[in-house]
C-alpha positions as CSV (number, residue, x, y, z in Angstrom):
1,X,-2.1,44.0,-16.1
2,X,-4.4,46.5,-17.2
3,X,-8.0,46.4,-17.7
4,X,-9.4,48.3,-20.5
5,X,-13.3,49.6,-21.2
6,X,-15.3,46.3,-22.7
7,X,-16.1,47.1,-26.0
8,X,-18.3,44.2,-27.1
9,X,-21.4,42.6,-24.9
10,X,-21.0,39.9,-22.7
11,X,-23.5,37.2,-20.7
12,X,-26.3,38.7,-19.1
13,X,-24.9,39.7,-15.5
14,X,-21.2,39.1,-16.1
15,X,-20.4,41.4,-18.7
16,X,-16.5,40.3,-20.0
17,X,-13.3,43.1,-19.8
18,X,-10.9,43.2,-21.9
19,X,-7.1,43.8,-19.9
20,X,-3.0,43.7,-21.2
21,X,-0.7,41.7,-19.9
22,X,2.3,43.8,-19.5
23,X,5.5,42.2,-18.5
24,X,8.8,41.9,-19.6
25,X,10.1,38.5,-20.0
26,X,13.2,36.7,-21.0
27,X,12.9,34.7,-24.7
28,X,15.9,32.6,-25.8
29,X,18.3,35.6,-23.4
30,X,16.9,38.3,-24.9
31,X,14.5,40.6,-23.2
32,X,11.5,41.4,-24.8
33,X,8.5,43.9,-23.3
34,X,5.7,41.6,-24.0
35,X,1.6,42.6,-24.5
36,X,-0.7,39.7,-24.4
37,X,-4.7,40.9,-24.1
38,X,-7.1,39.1,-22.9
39,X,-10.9,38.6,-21.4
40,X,-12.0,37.9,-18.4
41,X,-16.1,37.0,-17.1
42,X,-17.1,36.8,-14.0
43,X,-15.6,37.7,-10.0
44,X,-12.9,37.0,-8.4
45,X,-13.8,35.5,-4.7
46,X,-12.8,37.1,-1.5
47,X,-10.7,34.0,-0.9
48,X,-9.4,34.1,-4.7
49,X,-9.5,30.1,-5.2
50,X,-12.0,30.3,-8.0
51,X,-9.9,31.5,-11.1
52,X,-10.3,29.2,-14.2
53,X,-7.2,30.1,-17.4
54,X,-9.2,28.7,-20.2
55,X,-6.6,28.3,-23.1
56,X,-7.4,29.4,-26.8
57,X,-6.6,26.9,-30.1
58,X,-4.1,27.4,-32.7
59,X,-6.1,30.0,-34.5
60,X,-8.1,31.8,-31.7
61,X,-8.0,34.2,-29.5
62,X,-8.4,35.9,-25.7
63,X,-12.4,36.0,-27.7
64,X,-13.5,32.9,-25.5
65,X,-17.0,34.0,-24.7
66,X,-19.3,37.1,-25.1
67,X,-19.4,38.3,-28.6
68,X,-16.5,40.1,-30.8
69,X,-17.1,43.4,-32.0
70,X,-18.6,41.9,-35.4
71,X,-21.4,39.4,-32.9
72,X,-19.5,36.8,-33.6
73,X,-20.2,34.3,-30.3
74,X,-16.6,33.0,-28.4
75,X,-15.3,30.0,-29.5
76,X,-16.6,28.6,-26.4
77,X,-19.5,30.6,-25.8
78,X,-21.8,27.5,-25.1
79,X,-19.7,26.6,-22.3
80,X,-19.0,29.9,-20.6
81,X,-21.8,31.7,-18.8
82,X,-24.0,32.3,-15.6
83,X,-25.1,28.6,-15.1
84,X,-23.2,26.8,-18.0
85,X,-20.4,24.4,-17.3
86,X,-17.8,27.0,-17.0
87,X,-20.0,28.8,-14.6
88,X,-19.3,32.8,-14.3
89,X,-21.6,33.5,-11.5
90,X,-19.1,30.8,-9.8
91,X,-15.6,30.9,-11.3
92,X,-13.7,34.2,-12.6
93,X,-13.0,32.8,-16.1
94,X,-10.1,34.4,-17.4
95,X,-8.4,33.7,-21.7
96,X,-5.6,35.5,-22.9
97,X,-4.0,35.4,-26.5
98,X,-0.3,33.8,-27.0
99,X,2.7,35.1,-28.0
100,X,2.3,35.2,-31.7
101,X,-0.9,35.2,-32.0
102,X,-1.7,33.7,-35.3
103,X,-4.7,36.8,-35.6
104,X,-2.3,39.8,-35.0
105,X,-3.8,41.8,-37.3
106,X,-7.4,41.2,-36.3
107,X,-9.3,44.3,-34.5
108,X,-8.9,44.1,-31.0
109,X,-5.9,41.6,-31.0
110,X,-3.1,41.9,-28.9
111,X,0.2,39.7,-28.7
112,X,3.7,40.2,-29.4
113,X,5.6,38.3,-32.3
114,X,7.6,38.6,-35.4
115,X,4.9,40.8,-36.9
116,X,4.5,43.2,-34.3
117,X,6.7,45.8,-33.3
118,X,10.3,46.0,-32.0
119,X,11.2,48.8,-29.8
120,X,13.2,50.5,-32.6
121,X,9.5,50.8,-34.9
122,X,10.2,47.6,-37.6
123,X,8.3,44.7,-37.4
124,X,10.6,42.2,-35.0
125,X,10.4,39.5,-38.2
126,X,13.2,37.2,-37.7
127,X,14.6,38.8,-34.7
128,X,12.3,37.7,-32.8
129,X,13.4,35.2,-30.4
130,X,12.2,31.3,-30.3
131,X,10.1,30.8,-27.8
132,X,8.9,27.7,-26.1
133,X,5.9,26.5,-24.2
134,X,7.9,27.2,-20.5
135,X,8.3,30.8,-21.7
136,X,4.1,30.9,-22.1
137,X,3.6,29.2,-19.0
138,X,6.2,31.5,-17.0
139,X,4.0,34.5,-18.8
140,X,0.1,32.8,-17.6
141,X,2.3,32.4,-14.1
142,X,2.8,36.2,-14.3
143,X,-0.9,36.2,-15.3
144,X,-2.0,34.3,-12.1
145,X,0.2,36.6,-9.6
146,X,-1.0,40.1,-11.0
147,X,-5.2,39.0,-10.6
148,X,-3.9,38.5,-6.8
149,X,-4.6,34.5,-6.8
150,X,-2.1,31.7,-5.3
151,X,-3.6,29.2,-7.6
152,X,-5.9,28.3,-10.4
153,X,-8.9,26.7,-9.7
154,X,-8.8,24.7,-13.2
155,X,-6.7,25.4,-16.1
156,X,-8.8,24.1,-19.2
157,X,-8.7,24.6,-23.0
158,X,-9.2,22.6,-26.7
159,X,-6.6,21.8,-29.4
160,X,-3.0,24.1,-28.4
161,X,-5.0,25.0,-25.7
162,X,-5.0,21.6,-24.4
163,X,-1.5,21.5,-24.5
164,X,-1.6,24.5,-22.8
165,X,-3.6,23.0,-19.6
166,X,-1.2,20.0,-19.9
167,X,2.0,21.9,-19.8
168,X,0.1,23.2,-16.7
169,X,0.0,19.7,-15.4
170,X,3.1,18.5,-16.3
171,X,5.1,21.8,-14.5
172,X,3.0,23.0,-11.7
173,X,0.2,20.3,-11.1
174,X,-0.1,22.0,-7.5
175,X,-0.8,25.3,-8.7
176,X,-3.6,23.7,-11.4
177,X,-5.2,20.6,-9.7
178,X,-7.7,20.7,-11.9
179,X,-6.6,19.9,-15.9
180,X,-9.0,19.6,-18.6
181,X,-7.3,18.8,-22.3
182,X,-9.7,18.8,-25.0
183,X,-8.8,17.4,-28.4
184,X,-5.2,16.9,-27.6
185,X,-2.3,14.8,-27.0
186,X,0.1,14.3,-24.4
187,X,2.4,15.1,-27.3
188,X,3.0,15.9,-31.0
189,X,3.1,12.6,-32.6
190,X,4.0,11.3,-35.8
191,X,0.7,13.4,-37.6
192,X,1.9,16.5,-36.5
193,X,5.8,15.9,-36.6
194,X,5.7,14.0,-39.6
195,X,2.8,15.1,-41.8
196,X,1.5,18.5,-40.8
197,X,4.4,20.3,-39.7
198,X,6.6,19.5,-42.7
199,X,3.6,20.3,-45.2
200,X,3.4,23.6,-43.5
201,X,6.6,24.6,-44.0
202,X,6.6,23.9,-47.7
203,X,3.4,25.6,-48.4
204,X,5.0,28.9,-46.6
205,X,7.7,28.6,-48.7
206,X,5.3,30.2,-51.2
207,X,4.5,33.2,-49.1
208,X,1.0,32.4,-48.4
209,X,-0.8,33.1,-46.0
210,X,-3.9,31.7,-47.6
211,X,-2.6,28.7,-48.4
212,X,-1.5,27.7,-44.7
213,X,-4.9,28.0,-43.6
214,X,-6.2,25.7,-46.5
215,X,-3.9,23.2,-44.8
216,X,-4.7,24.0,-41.4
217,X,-8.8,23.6,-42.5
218,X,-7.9,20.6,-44.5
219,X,-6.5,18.7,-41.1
220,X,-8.6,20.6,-39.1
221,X,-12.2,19.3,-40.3
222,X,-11.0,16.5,-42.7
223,X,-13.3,15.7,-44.9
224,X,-16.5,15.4,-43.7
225,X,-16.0,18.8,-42.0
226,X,-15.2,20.5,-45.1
227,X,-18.0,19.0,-47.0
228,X,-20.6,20.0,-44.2
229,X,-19.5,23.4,-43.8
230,X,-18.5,24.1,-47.5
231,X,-21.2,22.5,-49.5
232,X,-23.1,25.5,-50.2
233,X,-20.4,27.9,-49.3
234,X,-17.8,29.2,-50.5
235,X,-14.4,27.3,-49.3
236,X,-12.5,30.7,-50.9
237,X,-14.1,33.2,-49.6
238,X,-14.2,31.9,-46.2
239,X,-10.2,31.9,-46.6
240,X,-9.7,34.6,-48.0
241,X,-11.6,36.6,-45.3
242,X,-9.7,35.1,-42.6
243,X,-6.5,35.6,-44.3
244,X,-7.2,39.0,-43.4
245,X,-6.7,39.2,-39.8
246,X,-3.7,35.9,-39.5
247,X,-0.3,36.4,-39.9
248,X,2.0,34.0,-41.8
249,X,5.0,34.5,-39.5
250,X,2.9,33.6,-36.3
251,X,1.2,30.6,-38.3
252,X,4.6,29.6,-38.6
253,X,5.7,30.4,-34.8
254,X,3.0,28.4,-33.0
255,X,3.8,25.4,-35.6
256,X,7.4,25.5,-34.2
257,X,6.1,25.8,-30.6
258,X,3.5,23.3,-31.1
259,X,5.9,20.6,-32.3
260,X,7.7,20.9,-29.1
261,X,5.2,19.4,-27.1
262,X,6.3,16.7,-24.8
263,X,4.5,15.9,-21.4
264,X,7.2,13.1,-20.4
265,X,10.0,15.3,-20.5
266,X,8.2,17.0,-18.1
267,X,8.0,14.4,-15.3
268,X,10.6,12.4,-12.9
269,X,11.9,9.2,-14.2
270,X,11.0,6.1,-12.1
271,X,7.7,7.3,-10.4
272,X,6.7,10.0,-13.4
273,X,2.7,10.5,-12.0
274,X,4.2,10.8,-8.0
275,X,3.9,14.7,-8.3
276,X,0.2,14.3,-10.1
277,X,-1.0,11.9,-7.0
278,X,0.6,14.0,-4.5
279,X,-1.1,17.7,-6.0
280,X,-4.3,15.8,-6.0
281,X,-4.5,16.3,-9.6
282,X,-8.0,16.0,-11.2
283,X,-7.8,15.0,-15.1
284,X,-10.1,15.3,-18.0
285,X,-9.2,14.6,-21.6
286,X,-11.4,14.4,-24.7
287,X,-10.5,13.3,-27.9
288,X,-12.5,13.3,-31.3
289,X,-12.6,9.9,-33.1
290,X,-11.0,10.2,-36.4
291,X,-9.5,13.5,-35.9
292,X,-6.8,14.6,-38.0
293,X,-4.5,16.5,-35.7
294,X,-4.9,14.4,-32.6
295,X,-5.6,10.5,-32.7
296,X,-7.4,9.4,-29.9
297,X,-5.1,6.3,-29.4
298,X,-2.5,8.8,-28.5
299,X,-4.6,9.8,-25.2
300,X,-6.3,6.7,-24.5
301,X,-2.7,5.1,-24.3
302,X,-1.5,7.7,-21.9
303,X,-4.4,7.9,-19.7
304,X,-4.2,3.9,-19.1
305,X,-1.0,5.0,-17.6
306,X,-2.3,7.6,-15.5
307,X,-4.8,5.9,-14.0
308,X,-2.4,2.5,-13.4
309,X,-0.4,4.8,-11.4
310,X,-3.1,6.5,-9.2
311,X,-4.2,9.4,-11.1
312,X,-7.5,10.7,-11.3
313,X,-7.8,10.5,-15.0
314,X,-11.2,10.5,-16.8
315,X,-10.9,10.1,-20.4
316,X,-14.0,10.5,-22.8
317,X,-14.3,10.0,-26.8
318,X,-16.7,11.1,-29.1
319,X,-17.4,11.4,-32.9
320,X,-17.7,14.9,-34.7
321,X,-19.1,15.7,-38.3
322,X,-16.4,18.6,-37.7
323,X,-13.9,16.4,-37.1
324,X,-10.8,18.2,-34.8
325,X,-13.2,21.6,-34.9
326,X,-15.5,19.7,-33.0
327,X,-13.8,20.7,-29.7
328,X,-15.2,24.2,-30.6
329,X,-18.5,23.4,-32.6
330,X,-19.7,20.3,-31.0
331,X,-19.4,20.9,-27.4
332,X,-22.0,19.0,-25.9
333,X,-20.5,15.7,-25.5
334,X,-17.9,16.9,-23.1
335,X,-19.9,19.7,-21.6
336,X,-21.2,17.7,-18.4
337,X,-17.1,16.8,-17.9
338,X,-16.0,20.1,-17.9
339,X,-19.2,20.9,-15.2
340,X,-18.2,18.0,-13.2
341,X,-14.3,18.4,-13.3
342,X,-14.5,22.2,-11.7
343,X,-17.4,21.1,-9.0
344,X,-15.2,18.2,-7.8
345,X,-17.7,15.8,-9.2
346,X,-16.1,13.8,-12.1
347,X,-16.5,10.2,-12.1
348,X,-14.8,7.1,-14.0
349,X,-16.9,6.7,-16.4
350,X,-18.4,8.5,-19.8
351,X,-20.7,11.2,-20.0
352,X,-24.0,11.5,-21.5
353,X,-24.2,14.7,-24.0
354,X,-26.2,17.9,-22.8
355,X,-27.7,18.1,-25.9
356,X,-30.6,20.4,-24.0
357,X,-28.2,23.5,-24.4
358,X,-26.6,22.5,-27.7
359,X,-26.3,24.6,-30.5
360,X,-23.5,25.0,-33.1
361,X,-21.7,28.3,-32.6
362,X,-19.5,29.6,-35.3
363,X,-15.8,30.2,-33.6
364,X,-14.7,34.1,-33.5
């Protein structure tokens, strides 16, 4: 991993760095010499127990917190600071993009995918090999070992990135005992296997790269979301400029991966939560009422399991004018969770929103 000069400004007191992950990992049997770049905020302790992995969404990036070259505030800027749930005077906070990144061309961006490059100077396109969720976890594992720490203190993230923290859970709960999912399922139901996934392949099919992230809007803020944001906007233009930076191919890529998801093949028949109870593992999920990705039933069912068996599960719901986005633009109803689940405090029950340090903040 190497750490490279910050370029844009951080927190006060815990300016972020910018660092590649350099490694060379195994996709589908075929080598690959893979750069991921990321941000980190924050110090790690002389004991190195306080490392948080906060995951990135579907279209995001590594740009977490601070502000990206532009001053647009991380996607989770409200939650990542001195004194703010994810505290950086406390916890070294650490983000890093995916493979196929769906902004590879964006400034700053680094991942490795079809539209980057092979070793021979073309673009890998369709030679790049399919990779899965236990290839990105093997590749946050490399993560963990090169910063020097046995185990993260919390791994934590919305939307994919709540998948993310879940695969976490589901492969190495003793090396994450503390998960937080927001806006996310324990796996890709019928919306997204059915519905999304097959309407995303047909609008490809056209080439455009525009026209994916209508769709992935449409679901993304439903309705309501759209009609908030895009009243007195322009819908178009806000495409258009972040057709810019995405890449069809990766839009594609993390579809494919996404579908994947499945938490239950990842745990021992008969007594599937044993390894959860015996890591000590400390849950939090969030899901958004009427979100279009991730119905809340989906969780709420699973985490009545959890908790029959043992598990420390705390589950919260809340409603969002964003609708799914809200797990990035209406962080105040889960912001005391997220506080509580990395202090060792989080009780049973709901929590109250912290609407003192609300604000909406525009995702990077």
């Amino acid at each position: 991993m190497e750490r490279d000069q910050a370029e844009e400004s951080g927190s006060p007191g815990s300016p972020p760095e910018r660092f590649t992950l350099r490694h060379t990992a195994v996709l589908a049997g075929v080598p690959v010499a893979v750069e991921l770049g990321g941000h980190s905020w924050g110090a790690l302790n002389a004991a190195r127990d306080n490392a948080v992995l906060v995951c990135h969404y579907y279209t995001g990036t590594s740009q977490a917190a601070g502000r990206a070259a532009d001053g647009t505030p991380g996607w989770w800027a409200e939650l990542i600071g001195p004194g703010r749930p994810i505290d950086t005077d406390r916890f070294y906070v650490v983000a890093m993009n995916t493979l196929s990144n769906v902004q590879a061309h964006g400034p700053g961006v680094v991942t490795t995918g079809p539209a980057t490059l092979h070793p021979d100077g073309e673009v890998w396109g369709k030679r790049f090999p399919p990779w899965d969720f236990a290839d990105l976890h093997q590749l946050q594992e490399a993560l963990l070992r090169q910063i020097g720490a046995e185990r993260w203190h919390a791994v934590v993230g919305p939307s994919l990135g709540g998948m993310q923290a879940l695969q976490w859970a589901g492969r190495a709960p003793e090396l994450a005992p503390r998960v937080a999912a927001i806006a996310a399922s324990p796996c890709a139901g019928p919306v997204l296997q059915g519905a999304f996934g097959p309407l995303l392949r047909d609008v490809a099919g056209t080439g455009d790269v525009e026209a994916a992230l209508r769709l992935i809007s449409l679901f993304g803020m439903g309705a309501d979301g759209l009609e908030r944001n895009f009243r007195e906007a322009d819908f178009g233009a806000y495409l258009r400029s972040r057709s810019v930076t995405a890449s069809l191919a990766h839009i594609l890529d993390i579809a494919r991966v996404v579908l994947t998801h499945n938490l239950a093949a990842l745990l021992p028949e008969g007594d599937p939560f044993g390894p959860w109870r015996r890591a000590g593992l400390r849950l939090l999920t969030v899901n958004i009422r009427g979100d279009q990705f991730f119905p809340a039933a989906e969780m709420r069912a699973f985490a009545a399991s959890t908790r029959a068996a043992g598990v420390a599960h705390t589950h919260l719901e809340f409603d969002s004018p964003h609708g799914h986005l809200g797990c990035v633009m209406d962080t105040a109803p889960f912001a005391g969770g997220l506080r509580a689940l990395l202090e060792d405090g989080l009780p049973d029950e709901a929590f109250a929103p912290d609407t003192a340090a609300w604000r909406e903040v525009p995702h990077a």
